[in-house]
Residue, then its C-alpha position, 0 to 999 in steps of 0.5 A: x667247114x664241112x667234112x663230107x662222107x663218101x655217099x655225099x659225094x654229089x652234094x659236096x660237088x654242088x656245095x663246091x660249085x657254088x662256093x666257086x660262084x661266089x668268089x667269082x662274082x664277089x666283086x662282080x656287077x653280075x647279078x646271079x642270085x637267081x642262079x645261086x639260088x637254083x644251084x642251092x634248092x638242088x643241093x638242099x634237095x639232093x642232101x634231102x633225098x640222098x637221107x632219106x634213103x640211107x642204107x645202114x652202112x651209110x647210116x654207120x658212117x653218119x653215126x661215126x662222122x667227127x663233127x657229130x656232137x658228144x657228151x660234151x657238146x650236150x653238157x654245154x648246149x642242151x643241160x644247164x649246171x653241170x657239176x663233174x663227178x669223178x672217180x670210182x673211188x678204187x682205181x682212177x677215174x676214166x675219162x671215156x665215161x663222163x658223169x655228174x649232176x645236171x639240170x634239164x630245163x630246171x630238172x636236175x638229173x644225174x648225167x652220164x655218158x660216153x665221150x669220145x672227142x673232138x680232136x686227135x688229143x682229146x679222143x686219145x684223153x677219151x680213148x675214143x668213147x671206149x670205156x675201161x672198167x673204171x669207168x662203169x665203176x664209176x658210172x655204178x657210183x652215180x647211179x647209186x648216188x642219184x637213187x639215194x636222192x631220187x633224182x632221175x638219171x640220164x645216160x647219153x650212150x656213144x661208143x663203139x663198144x668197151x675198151x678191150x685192152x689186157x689191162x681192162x681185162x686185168x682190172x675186171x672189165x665183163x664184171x664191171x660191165x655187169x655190174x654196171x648193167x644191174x645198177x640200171x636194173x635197180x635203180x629206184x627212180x626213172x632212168x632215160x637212156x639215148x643213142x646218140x651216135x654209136x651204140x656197141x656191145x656191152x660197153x653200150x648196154x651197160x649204160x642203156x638199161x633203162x625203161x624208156x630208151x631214145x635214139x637218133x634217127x642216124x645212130x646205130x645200135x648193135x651187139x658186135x660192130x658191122x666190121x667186127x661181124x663181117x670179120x667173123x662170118x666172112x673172114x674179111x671186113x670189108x662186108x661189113x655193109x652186108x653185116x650192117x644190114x642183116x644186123x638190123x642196126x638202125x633206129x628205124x630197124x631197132x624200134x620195129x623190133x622193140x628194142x628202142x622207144x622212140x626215134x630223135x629227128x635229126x635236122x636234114x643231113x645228119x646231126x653234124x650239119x645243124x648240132x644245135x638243132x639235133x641237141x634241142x631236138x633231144x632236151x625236148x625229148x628227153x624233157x617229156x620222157x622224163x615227166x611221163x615217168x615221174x611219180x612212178x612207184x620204184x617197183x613199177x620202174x624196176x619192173x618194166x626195165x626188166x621186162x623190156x630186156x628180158x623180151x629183147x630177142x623174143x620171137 
């Protein structure tokens, strides 16, 4: 069952209407098919126009809906043999940051990736995508280990942004975050790195330093998250429409001002509506991303992941 999101309030209204046509005349002779089928191109026609216009705040609502597919979704639809790898080999292994050895159409690749959950258990088992610095550390490992066999690496970045918890803070979080940071700088081979739902502060940077940076139509990608911003400039979240829009976090914003490279159609309605779509849609991507960047030299790959974020801000 869908779960609809406040702006799609006319749809849901359509859709509801429809599904009381169809239980009335289930076991109607009355033919309304014709009806039906009117009732259905409106709706579909609404959904359409309604997103093709979002605004950003409605964009971060789309980004955030639950039925949005995360790391796992992709690890079982869109990547083939997936080997889990777990641990940073010094304090646990955080299950808000996933990782392992994966193929893409027959490409092996080191994945890595936030995951957030699909139910109330398993986004507490995640904490909600938001990474603690056992988790970096661990990310830090597989790139390491993914430069040493010269297999490309493959981040799928969701999260609202890195635990901020006094025990992360305690354990090293701004290092590891760092640290993480400069792994992706260094690495020797091509790193490809998609926003896929939500893209929040450090705790997203860390895993989307890399030379060819992917994002979905309706993902958001930011320094601070609009709440988080409209709390520090006007004392109240509840601008945070206002700071989402002056905040430029949109992928269509985002590849304006160059800080991404290329926008993922999702199917009309957002990723939730049609996920198998919106995950084959990304593997084509990812796919050809991947062999534009292969053979290139180390130096070359290392030079332009420097160069793209050391121009972000630029004017």
């Amino acid at each position: 069952m869908i779960s609809y999101l406040e702006f799609e309030k006319p749809v849901a209204q359509l859709d509801a209407r429809i599904a009381e046509l169809r239980e009335a005349t289930a076991n109607d002779e009355v033919d309304i098919s014709a009806e039906l089928k009117r009732l259905e191109q409106k709706s579909a026609d609404l959904l359409s126009s309604t997103y093709a216009s979002l605004t950003p705040w409605q964009k971060t609502q789309v980004a955030r809906h639950p039925s949005r597919p995360h790391f796992r979704d992709f690890v079982e639809h869109a990547f083939e043999d997936f080997m889990p790898l777990g641990g940073d080999r010094n304090y646990g292994d955080d299950q808000a940051i996933l990782g392992g050895f994966a193929r893409l159409n027959g490409r092996k690749v080191m994945l890595i990736g936030h995951e957030k959950g699909n139910d109330t258990e398993s986004r507490i088992r995640h904490n909600f995508g938001m990474g603690k610095p056992e988790g970096y550390r661990k990310a830090i490992r597989l790139m390491e280990l993914a430069g040493r066999f010269g297999i490309p690496v493959v981040t799928l970045v969701d999260t609202s942004g890195a635990f901020p918890g006094i025990e992360a803070e305690e354990r090293g979080q701004a290092e590891a975050i760092a640290r993480a940071t400069e792994a992706c700088l260094a690495l020797p081979v091509p790193m490809v790195a998609t926003i896929v739902g939500e893209g929040g502060s450090g705790g997203a940077v860390a895993l989307a330093s890399a030379e060819r940076v992917l994002m979905f139509e309706h993902a958001i990608y930011s320094v601070i998250s609009p709440e988080g911003c409209a709390s520090i400039l006007w004392r109240t979240a509840e601008k945070a429409s206002d700071a989402a829009e002056a905040m430029k976090v949109t992928a269509q914003h985002l590849k304006k001002l160059g800080v991404i490279d290329r926008i993922v159609k999702e199917p009309v309605g957002g990723a939730h509506r049609d996920p198998a779509a919106a995950m084959q849609s990304l593997a084509e991507a990812l796919e050809e991303e991947l062999a534009a960047l292969e053979g290139k030299d180390p130096a070359e790959l290392r030079r332009t992941r420097e160069e793209r974020f050391l121009t972000i801000g630029t004017v």
